[in-house]
C-alpha positions in Angstrom: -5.9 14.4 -3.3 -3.9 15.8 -5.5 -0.7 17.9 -4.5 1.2 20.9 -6.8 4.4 19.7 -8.4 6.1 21.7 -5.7 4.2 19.7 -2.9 5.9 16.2 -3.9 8.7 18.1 -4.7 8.8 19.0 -1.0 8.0 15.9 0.6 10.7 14.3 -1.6 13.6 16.3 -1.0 12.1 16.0 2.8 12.9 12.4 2.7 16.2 12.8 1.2 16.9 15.5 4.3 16.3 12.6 6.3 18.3 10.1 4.6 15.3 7.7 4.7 17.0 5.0 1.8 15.4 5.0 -1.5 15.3 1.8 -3.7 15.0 1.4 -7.1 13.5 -2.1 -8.1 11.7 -4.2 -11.3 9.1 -5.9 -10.7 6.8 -7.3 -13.4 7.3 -4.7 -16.3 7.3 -1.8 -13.8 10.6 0.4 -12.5 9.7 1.7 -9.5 11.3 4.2 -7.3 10.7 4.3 -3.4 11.5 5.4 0.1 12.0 3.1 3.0 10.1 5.4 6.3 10.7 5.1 9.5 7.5 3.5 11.4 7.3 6.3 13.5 5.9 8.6 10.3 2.6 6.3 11.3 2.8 4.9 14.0 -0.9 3.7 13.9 -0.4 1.7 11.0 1.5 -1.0 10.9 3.3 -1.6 7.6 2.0 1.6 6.0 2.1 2.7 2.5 2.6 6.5 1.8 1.3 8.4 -1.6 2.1 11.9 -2.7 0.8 12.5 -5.8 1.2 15.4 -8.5 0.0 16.8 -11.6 1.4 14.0 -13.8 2.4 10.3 -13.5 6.2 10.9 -13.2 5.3 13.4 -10.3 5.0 11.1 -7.5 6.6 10.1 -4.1 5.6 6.6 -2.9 7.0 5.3 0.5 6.8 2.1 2.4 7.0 1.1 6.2 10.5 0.0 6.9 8.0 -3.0 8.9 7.7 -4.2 5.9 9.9 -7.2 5.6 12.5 -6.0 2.8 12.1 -8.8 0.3 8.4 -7.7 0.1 8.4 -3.8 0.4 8.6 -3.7 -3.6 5.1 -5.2 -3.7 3.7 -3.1 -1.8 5.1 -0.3 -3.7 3.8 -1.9 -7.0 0.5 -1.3 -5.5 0.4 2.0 -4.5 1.5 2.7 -8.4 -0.8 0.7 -10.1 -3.6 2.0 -8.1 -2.7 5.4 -7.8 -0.5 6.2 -11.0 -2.0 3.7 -13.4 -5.4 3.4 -12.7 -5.6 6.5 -10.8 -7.0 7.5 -7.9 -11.2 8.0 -8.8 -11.3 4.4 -10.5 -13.9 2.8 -8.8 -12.4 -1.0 -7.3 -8.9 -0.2 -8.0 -7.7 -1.5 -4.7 -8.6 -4.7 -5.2 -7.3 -4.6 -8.7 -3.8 -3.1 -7.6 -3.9 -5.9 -5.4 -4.8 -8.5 -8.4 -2.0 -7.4 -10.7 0.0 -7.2 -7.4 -0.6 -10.9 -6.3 0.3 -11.8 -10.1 3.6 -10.7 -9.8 4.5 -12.2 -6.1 6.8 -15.1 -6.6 4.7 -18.3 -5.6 7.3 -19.0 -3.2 7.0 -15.8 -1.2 3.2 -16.3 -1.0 2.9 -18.5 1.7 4.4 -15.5 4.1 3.0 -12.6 1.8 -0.9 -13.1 1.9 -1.0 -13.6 5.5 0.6 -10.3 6.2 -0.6 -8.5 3.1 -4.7 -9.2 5.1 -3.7 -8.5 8.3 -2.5 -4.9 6.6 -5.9 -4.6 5.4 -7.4 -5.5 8.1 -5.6 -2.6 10.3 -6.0 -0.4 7.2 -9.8 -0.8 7.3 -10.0 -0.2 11.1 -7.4 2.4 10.9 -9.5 4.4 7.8 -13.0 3.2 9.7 -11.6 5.5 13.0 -10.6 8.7 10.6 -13.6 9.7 8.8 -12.5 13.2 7.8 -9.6 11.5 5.9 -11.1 8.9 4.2 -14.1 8.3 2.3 -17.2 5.7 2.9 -16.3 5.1 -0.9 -12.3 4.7 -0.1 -13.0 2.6 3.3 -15.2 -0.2 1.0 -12.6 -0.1 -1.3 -9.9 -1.2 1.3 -12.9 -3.7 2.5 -12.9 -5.4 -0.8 -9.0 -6.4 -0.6 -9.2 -7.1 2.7 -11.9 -9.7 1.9 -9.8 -10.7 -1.2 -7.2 -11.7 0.8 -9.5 -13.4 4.1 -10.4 -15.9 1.2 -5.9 -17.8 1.0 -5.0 -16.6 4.9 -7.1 -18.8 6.8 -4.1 -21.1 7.6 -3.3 -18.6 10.7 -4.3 -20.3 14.2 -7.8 -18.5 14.1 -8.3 -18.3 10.4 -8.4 -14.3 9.4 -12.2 -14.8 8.9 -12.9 -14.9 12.2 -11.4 -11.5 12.3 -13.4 -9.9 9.5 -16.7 -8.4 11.3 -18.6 -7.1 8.3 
């Protein structure tokens, strides 16, 4: 949903207030800006993403779980603005594409960590949307489905293999 420039306004200079630390990265041909939250913001979701979105591309807060480890909260970052800012928010399988141009730009030797942790995200993320259905949409849950399944297909090298996890 879409906020008023004062809205993201709010929520940034709310994080400021806070001193939650903002970092300002490159990765792939994007600059990105972002805040490092506290876990306790959503406690329900481990390794979170947070979105506030205006009237225009450059009016825009994105945050990231300080869970995250730090060599891979940029990533997650670059997807919540290539889905959100690039694609935009009504583009039908732009989760899975965020995550696409997202994988591209991973380093090969950060994979072997990343993609394990990246489906067990989506994993909570679908359970976590599945057990809020006034905030999120049948449409939104399948698309969070479709990454997670993305992702089921590289992480099976966990003890039980993430597929056994997947109940769809």
């Amino acid at each position: 949903m879409r906020r008023t420039e004062q809205d993201t306004e709010q929520v940034r200079r709310y994080f400021i207030k806070q001193n939650y630390p903002i970092k300002h990265v490159k990765i792939g041909n994007k600059n990105l800006d972002f805040f490092v939250l506290p876990r306790g913001l959503n406690p329900e979701l481990e390794n979170f993403a947070f979105v506030c979105l205006g009237d225009s591309p450059e009016d825009k807060v994105i945050g990231v779980s300080a869970d995250i480890p730090e060599q891979f909260q940029p990533y997650w970052a670059f997807h919540e603005e290539t889905e959100y800012i690039d694609m935009g928010e009504h583009v039908k399988g732009r989760c899975l594409s965020a995550l696409l141009r997202e994988l591209a730009v991973l380093p090969i030797e950060l994979s072997s960590t990343y993609v394990p942790l990246r489906a067990q995200f989506f994993i909570g993320l679908v359970e976590y949307a599945k057990a809020r259905p006034k905030e999120y949409s049948e449409e939104q849950i399948l698309e969070f489905i479709a990454s997670r399944n993305h992702l089921a297909k590289f992480a099976v090298s966990s003890p039980k293999g993430l597929k056994t996890l997947i109940s769809e």
